[in-house]
TIVOTI-262224 format. One record per residue: x, y, z of N, C-alpha, C in turn; residue number from 1. Coordinates in pm, whole numbers, padded with zeros to 5 digits. Layout:
// TIVOTI-262224
   n.px   n.py   n.pz  ca.px  ca.py  ca.pz   c.px   c.py   c.pz   k
      X      Y      Z      X      Y      Z      X      Y      Z NUM
...
This chain:
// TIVOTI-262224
   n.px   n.py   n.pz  ca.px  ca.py  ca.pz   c.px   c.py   c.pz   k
  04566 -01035  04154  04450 -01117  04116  04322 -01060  04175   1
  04323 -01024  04313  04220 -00943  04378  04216 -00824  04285   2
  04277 -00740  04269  04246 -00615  04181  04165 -00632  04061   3
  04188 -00781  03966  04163 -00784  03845  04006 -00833  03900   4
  04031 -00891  03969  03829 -00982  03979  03773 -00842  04029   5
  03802 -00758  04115  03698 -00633  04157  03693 -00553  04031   6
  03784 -00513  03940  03753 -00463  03836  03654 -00519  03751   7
  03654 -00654  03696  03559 -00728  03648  03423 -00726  03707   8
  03408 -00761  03801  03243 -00756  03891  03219 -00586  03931   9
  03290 -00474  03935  03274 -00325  03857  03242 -00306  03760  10
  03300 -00405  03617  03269 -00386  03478  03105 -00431  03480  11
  03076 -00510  03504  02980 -00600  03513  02852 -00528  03559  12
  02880 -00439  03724  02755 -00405  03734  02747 -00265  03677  13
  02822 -00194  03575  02832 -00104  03523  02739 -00145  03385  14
  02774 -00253  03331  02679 -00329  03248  02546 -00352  03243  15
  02501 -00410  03386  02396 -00447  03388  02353 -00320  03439  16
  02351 -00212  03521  02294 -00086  03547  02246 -00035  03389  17
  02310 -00034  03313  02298  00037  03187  02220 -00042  03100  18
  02222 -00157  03080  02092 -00236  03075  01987 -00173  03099  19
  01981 -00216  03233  01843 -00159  03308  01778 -00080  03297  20
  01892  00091  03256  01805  00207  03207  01756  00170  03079  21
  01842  00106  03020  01779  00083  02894  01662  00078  02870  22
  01627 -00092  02912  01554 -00143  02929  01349 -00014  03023  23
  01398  00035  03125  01332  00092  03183  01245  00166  03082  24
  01124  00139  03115  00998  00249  03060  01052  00411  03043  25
  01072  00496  02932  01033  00624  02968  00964  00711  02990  26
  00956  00797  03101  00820  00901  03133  00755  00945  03023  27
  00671  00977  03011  00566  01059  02923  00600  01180  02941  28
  00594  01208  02855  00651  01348  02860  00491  01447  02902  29
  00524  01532  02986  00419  01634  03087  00374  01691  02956  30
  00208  01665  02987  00082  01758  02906  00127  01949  02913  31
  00143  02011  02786  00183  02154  02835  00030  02206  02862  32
  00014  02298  02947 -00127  02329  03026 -00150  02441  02898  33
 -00266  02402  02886 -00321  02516  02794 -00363  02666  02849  34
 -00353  02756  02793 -00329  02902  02822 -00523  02893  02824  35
 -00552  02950  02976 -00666  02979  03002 -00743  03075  02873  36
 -00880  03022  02865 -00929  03144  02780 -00929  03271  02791  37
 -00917  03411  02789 -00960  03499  02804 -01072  03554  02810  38
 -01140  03595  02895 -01293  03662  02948 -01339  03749  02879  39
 -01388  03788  02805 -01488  03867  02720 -01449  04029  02840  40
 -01412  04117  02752 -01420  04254  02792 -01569  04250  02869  41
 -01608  04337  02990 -01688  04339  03016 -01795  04449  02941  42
 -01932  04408  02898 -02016  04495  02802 -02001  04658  02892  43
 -01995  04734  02763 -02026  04921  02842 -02100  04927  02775  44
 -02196  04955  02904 -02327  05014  02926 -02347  05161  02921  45
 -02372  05247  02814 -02364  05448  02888 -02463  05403  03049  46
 -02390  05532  03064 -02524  05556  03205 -02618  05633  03166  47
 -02719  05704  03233 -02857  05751  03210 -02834  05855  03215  48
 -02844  05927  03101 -02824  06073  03178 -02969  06148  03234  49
 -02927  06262  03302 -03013  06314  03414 -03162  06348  03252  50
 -03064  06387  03130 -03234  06441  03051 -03296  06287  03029  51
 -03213  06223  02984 -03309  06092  02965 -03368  06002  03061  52
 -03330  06033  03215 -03407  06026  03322 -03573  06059  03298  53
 -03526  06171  03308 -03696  06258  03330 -03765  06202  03216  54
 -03703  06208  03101 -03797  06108  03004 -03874  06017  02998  55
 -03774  05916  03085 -03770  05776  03083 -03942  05761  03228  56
 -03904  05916  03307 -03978  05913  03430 -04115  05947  03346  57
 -04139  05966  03248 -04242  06039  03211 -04381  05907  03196  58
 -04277  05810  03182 -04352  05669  03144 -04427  05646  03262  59
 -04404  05673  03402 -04516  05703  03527 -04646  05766  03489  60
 -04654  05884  03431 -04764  05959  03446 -04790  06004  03573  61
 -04902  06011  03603 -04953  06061  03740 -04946  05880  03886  62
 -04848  05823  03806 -04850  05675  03931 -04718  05697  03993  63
 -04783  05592  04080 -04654  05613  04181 -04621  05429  04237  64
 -04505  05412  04263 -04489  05273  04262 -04554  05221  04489  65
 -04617  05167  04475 -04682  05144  04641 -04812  05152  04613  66
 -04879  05235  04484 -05005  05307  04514 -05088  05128  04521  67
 -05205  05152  04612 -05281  05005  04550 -05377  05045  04481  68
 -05468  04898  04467 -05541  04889  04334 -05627  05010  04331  69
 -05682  05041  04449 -05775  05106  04455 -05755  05277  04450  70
 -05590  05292  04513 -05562  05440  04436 -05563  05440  04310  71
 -05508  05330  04230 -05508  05327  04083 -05583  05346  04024  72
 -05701  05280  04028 -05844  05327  03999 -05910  05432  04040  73
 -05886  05512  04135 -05897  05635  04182 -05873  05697  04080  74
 -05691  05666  04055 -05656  05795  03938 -05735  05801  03805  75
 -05752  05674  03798 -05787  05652  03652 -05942  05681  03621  76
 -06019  05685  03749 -06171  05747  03757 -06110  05883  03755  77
 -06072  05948  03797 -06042  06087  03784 -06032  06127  03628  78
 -05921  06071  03589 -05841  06124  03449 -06006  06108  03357  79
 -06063  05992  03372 -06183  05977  03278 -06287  06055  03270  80
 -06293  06098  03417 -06390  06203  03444 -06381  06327  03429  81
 -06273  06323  03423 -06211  06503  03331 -06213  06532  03200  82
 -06229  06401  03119 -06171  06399  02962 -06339  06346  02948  83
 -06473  06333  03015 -06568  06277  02950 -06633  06416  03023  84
 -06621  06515  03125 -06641  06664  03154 -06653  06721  03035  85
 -06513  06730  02976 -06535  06813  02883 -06579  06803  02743  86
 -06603  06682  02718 -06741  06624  02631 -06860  06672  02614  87
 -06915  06646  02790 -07049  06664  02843 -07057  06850  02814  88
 -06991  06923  02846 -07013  07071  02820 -06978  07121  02693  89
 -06914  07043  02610 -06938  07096  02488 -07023  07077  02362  90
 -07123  06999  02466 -07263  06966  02359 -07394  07027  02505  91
 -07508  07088  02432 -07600  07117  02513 -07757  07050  02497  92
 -07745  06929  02414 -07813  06827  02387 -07820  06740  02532  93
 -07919  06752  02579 -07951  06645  02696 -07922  06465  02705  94
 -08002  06432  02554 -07994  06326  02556 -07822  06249  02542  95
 -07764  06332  02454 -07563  06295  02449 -07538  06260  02574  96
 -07572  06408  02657 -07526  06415  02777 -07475  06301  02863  97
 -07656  06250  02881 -07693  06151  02937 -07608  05981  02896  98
 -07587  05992  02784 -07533  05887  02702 -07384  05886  02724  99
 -07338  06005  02745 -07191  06063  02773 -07150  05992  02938 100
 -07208  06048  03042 -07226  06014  03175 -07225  05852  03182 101
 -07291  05807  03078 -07349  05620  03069 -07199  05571  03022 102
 -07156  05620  02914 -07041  05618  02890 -06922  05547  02999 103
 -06904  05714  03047 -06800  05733  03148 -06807  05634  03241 104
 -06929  05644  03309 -06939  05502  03419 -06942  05374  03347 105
 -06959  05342  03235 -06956  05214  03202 -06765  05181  03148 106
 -06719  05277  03101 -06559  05252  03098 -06462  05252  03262 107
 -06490  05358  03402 -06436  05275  03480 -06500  05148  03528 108
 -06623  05090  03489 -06661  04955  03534 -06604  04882  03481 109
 -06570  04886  03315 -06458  04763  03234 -06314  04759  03277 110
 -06311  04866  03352 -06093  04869  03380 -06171  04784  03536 111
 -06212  04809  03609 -06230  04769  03728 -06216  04599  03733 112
 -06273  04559  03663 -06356  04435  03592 -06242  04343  03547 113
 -06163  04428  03466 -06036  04368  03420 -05913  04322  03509 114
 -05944  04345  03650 -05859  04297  03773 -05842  04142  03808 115
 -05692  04125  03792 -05726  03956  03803 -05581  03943  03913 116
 -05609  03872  04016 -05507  03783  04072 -05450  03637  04026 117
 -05308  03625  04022 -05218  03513  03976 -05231  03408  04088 118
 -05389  03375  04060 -05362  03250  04209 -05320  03122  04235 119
 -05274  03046  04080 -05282  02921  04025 -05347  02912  03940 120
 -05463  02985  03923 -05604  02902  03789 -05539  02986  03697 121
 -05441  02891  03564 -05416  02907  03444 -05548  03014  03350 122
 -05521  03083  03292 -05631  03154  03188 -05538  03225  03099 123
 -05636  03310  03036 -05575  03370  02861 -05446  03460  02887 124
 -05454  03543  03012 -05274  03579  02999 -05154  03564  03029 125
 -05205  03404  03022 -05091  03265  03109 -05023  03249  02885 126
 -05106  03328  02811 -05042  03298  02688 -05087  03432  02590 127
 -04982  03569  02649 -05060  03686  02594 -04899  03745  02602 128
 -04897  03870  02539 -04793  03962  02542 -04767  03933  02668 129
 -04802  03930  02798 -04773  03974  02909 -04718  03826  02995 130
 -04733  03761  02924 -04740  03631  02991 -04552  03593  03039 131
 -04480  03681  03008 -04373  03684  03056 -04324  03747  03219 132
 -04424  03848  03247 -04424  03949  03340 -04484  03941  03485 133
 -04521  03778  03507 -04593  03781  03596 -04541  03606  03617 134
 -04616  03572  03799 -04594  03426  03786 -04739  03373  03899 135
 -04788  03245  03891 -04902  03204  03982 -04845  03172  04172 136
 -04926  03260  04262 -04911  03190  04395 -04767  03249  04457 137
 -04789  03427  04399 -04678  03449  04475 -04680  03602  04503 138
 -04821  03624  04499 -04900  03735  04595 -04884  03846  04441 139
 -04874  03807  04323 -04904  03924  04233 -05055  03940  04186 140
 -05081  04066  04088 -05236  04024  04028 -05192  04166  03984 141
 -05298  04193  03827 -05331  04282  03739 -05408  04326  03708 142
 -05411  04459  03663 -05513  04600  03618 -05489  04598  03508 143
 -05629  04634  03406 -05536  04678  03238 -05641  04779  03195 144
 -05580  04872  03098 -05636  04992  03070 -05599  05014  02913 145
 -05700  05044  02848 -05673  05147  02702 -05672  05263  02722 146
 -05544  05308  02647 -05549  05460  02647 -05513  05502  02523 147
 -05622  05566  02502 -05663  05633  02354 -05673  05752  02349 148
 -05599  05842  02435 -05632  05990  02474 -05517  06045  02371 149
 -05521  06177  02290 -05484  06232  02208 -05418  06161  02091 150
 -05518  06094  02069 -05442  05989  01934 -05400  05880  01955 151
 -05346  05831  02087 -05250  05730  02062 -05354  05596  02086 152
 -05324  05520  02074 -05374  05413  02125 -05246  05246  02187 153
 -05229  05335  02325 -05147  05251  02382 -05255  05152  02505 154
 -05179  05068  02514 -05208  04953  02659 -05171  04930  02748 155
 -05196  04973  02852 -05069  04982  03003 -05169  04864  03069 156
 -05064  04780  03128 -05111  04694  03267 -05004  04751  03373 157
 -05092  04732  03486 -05071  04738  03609 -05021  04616  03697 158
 -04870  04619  03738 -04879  04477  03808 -04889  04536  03966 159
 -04906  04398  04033 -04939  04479  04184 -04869  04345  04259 160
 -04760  04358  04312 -04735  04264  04407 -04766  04266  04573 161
 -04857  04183  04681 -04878  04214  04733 -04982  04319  04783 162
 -05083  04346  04664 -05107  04470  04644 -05080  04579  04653 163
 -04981  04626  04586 -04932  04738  04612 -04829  04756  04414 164
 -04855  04820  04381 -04800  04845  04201 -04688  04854  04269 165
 -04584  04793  04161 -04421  04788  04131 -04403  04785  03958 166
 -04510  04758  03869 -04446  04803  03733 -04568  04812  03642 167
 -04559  04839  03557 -04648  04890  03431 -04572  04824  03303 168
 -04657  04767  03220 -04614  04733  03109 -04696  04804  03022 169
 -04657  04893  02922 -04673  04982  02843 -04679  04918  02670 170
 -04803  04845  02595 -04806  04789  02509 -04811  04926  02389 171
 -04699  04979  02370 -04711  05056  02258 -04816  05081  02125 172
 -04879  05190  02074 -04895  05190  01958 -04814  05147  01832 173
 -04820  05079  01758 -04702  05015  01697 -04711  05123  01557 174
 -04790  05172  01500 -04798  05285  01433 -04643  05409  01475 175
 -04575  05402  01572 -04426  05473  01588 -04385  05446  01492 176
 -04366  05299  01426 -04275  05228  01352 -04296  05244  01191 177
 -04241  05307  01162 -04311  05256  00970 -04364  05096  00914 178
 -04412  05098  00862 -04499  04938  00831 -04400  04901  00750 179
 -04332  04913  00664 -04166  04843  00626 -04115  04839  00696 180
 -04091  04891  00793 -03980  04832  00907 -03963  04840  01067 181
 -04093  04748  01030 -04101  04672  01192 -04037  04585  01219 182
 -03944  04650  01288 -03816  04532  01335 -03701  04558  01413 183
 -03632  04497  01457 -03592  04509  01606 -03492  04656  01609 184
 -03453  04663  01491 -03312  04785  01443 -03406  04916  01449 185
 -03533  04913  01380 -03560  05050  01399 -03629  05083  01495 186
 -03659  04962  01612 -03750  04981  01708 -03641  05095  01829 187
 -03460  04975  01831 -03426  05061  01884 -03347  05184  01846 188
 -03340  05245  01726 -03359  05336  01678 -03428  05403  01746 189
 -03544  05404  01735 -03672  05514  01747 -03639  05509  01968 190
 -03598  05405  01996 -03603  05422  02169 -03505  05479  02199 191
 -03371  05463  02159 -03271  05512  02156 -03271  05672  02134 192
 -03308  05743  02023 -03338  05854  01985 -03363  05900  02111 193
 -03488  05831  02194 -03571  05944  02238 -03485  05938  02387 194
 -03458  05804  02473 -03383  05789  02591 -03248  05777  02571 195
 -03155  05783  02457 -03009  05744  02508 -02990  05599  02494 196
 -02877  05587  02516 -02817  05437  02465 -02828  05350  02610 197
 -02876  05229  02604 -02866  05160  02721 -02824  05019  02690 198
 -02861  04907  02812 -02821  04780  02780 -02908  04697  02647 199
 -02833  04716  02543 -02882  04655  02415 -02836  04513  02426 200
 -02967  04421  02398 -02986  04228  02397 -03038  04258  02253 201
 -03060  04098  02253 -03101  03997  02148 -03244  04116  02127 202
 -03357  04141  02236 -03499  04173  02166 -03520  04294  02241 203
 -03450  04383  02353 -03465  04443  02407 -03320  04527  02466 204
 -03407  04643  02510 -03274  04740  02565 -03315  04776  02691 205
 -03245  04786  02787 -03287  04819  02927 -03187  04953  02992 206
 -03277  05038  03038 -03225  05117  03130 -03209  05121  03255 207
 -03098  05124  03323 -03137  05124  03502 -03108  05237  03586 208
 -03178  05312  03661 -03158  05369  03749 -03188  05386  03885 209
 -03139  05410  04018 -03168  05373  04127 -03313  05403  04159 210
 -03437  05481  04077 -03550  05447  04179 -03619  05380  04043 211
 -03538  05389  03906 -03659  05280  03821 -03574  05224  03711 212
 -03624  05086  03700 -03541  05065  03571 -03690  05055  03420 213
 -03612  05063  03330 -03727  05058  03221 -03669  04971  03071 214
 -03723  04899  02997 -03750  04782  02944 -03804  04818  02827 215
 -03747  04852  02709 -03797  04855  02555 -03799  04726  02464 216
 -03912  04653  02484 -03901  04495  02431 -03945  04472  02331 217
 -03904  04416  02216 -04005  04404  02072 -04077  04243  02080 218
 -04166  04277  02066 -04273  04146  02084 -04328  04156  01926 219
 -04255  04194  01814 -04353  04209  01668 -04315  04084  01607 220
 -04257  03916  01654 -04283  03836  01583 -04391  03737  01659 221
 -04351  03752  01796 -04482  03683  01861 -04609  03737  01833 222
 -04623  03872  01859 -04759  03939  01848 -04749  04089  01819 223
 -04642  04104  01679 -04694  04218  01625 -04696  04335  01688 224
 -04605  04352  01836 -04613  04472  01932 -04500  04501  01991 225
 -04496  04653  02043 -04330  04664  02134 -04372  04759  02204 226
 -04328  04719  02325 -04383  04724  02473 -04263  04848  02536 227
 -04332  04917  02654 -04206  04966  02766 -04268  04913  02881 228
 -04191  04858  02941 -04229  04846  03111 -04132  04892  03216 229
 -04185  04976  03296 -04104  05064  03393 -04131  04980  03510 230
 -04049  04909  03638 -04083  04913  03733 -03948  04957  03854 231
 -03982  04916  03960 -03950  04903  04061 -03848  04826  04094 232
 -03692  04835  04135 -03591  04718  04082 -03596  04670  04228 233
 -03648  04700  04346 -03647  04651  04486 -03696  04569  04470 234
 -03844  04574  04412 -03927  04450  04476 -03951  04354  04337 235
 -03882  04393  04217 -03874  04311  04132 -03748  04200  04194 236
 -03702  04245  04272 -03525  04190  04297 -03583  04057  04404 237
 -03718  04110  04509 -03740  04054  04553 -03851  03933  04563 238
 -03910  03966  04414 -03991  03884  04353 -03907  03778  04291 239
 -03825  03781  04223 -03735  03703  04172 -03679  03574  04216 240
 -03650  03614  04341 -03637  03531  04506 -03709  03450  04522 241
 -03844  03529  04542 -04031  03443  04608 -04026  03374  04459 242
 -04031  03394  04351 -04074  03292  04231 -03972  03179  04210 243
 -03821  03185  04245 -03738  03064  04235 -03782  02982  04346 244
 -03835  03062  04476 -03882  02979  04589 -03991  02908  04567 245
 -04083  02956  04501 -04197  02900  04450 -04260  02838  04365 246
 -04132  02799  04300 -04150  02743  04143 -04159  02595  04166 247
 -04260  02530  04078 -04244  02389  04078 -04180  02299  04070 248
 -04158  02185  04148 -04017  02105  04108 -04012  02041  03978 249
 -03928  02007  03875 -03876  01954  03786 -03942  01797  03799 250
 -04009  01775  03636 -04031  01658  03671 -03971  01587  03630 251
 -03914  01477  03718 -03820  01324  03735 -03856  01254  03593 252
 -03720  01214  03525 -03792  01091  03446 -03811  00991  03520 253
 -03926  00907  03454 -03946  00780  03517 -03840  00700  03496 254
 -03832  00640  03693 -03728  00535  03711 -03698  00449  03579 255
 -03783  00382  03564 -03734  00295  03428 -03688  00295  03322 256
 -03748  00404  03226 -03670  00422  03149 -03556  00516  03180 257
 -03532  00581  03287 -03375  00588  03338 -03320  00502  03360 258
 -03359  00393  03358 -03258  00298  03432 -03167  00230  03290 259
 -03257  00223  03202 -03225  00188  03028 -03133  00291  02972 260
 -03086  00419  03023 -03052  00518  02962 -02890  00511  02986 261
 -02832  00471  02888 -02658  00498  02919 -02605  00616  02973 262
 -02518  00572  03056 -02452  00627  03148 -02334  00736  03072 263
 -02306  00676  02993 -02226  00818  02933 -02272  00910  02870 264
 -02383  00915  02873 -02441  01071  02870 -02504  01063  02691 265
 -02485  00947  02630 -02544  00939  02497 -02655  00905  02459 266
 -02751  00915  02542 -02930  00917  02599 -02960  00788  02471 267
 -02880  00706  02505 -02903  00546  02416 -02957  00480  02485 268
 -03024  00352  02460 -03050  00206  02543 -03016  00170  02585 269
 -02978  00144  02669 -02873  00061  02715 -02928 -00095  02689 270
 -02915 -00159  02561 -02947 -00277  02554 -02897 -00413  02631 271
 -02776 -00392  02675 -02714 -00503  02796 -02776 -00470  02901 272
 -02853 -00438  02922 -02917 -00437  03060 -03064 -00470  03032 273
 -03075 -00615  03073 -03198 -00707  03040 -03311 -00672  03113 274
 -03252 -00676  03217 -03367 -00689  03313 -03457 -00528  03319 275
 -03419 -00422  03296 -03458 -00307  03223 -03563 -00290  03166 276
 -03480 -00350  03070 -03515 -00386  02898 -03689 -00455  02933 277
 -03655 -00590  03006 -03794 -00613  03016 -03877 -00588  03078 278
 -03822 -00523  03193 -03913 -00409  03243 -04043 -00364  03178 279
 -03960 -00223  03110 -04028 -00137  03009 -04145 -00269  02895 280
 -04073 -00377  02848 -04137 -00468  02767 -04265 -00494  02772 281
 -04257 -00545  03009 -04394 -00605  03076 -04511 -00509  03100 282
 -04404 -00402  03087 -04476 -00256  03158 -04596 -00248  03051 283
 -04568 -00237  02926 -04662 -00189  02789 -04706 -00326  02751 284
 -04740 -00437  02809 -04815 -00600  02796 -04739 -00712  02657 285
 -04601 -00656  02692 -04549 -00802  02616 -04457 -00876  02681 286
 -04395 -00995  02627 -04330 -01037  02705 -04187 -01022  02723 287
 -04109 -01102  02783 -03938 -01097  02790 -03905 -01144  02668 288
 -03825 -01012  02667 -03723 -01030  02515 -03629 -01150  02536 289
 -03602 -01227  02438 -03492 -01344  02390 -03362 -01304  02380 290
């Protein structure tokens, strides 16, 4: 009789155990982890070679990156005074002469003239080709020059950080380009040709090398022009620095209408939130909403 009742209350909780799993919730079955994206091959860049160096160096001229304003203008009284020399001696008319000399000194007085420091006070090349290349209140300022010597008619500025030049922006003759096709493919075409293949973007191609990097940029939908600028990658590296340090803070939206702005990120009203709501209402002279 003992044997038969322990078998029974065995049957039993064999029963109700199996129930139970039954009964019991089953796990969710585990999310399979998705296979990480793969990283973009990293871009190849050629390197520079040593001929398209010297090329690329040619974009210096007679400058040198340290020189200040006033060597700059040095050079550039020089170069003028050599190329308005030989003007003056190949006419023996007095009065030219004289007009020649008036000349000369009145063109280094306009480059001189054209010297401006980035001190804060906004002006015209806060919205010019150049207005990318520079920033206010962080010890830069600029020189600018036409150069129209054997045909060309290019535009170099001078930047000077600290006083002391670190780059040149070189506003091309845009006449390189055929007048059908000014546009970004044959610009770097025609740069490519002459320096070698470098880091090709969206509007520009860049070359780098340890004492200069240089910058072929097409500016022909903003303003019809395409630029080289050579500088200095030290103290550009370290300008970069001083201008994130120096840059203005971000302005805050106003508390209030942040405070109206839903929280999940769907830049809605938040219309359940009254007191907000009438905030903004009292703020602009009406009254509490109903």
């Amino acid at each position: 009789m003992g044997r038969i009742t322990s078998l029974i209350i065995a049957v039993g909780l064999l029963t109700s155990s199996a129930a139970l799993a039954k009964d019991a919730p089953k796990k969710a079955p585990v999310a399979k982890k998705q296979p990480k994206a793969k990283a973009p091959p990293p871009k190849k860049i050629p390197p520079v070679s040593a001929e398209a160096k010297k090329k690329l160096a040619l974009n210096m001229q007679s400058y040198k990156f340290g020189m200040t304003k006033e060597e700059v203008i040095a050079n550039l009284t020089k170069s003028i005074n050599e190329q308005y020399e030989e003007k003056i001696k190949a006419t023996t008319d007095m009065m030219t002469q004289d007009r020649l000399r008036k000349d000369r000194k009145a063109e280094v007085t306009r480059i001189e003239k054209t010297y401006i420091a980035f001190d804060g006070k906004k002006g015209g090349w806060d919205v010019s080709i150049v207005e990318e290349e520079f920033a206010h209140n962080t010890g830069e300022s600029m020189l600018e020059k036409w150069e129209k010597e054997d045909g060309k008619n290019n535009r170099r500025f001078f930047f000077f950080h600290e006083g002391k030049l670190y780059k040149m922006f070189i506003q091309l003759d845009v006449s390189i380009l055929p007048e059908d096709k000014r546009n970004f493919e044959t610009f770097k075409g025609v740069m490519t040709s002459s320096y070698g293949g470098g880091d090709v973007e969206a509007d520009r191609i860049t070359w780098k090398t340890s004492e200069f990097e240089v910058r072929a940029i097409d500016k022909l939908k903003a303003y019809g022009a395409v630029a080289l600028v050579i500088e200095d990658p030290r103290v550009k590296k370290e300008l970069v620095a001083i201008r994130e340090a120096k840059a203005p803070p971000k302005k805050e939206t106003n508390p209030v209408i942040k405070a109206i702005v839903d929280t999940d990120g769907s830049n809605k009203p938040d219309v359940k939130n009254n007191k907000a709501v009438d905030a903004v209402i009292q703020q602009h002279g009406g009254g509490k909403k109903n």
